[in-house]
C-alpha positions as CSV (number, residue, x, y, z in Angstrom):
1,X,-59.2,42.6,35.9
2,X,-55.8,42.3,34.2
3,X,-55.6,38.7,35.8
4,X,-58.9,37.2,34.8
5,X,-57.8,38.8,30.9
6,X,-54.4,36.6,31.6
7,X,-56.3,33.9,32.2
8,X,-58.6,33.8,29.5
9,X,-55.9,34.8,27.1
10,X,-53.7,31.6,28.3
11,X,-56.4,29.3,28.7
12,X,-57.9,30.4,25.1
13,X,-54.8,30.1,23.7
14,X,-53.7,27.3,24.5
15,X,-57.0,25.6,23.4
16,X,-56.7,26.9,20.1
17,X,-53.2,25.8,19.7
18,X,-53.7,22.5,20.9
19,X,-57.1,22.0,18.8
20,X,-55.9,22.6,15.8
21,X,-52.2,21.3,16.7
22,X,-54.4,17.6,16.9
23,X,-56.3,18.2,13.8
24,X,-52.9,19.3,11.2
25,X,-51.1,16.4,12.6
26,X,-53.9,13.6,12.9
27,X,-54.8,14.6,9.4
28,X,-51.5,15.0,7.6
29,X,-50.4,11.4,9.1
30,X,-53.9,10.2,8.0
31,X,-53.1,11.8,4.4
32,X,-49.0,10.4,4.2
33,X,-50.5,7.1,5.1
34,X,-52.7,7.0,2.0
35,X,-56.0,7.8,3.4
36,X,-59.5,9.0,1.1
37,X,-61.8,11.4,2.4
38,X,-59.7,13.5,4.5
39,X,-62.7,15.7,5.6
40,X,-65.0,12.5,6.1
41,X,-62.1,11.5,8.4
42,X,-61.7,15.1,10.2
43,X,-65.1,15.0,11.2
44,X,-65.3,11.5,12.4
45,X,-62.4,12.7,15.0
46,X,-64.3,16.0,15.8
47,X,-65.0,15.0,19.5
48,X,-61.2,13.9,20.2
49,X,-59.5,17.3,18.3
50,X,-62.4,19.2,20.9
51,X,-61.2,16.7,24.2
52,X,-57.6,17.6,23.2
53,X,-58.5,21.4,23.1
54,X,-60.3,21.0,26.5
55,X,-57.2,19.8,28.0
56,X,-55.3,22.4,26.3
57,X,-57.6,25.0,28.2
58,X,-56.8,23.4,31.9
59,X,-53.0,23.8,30.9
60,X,-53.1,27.1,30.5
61,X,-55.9,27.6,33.6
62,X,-52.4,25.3,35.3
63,X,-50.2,28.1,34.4
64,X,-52.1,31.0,35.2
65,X,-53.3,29.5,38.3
66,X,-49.6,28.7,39.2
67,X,-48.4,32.4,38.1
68,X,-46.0,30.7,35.5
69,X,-46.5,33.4,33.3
């Protein structure tokens, strides 16, 4: 039981990060760069800040899986 809460604890985690990692950055560069509509522009990108979070889950399935942690 303690192993399957690791790995939903990494796996969780490291989607979150990575989803909203992709979304501060994409948005401040967007922002620094002079862009309009900020929100208009967040949710155009929706479906890549969600791909990058879905990766970020297999990365931390990787290192549970792997017994990194």
């Amino acid at each position: 039981m303690r192993k399957m809460a690791l790995m939903l604890y990494l796996s969780c985690a490291y989607f979150i990060a990575l989803f909203l990692m992709s979304i501060i950055f994409q948005a401040l560069g967007y922002w620094i760069g002079g862009g309009e509509s900020i929100i208009g522009f967040i949710k155009e990108n929706m479906w890549t800040y969600f791909k990058m979070g879905i990766i970020g889950f297999f990365v931390g399935f990787a290192l549970w899986l792997f017994n990194v942690c």
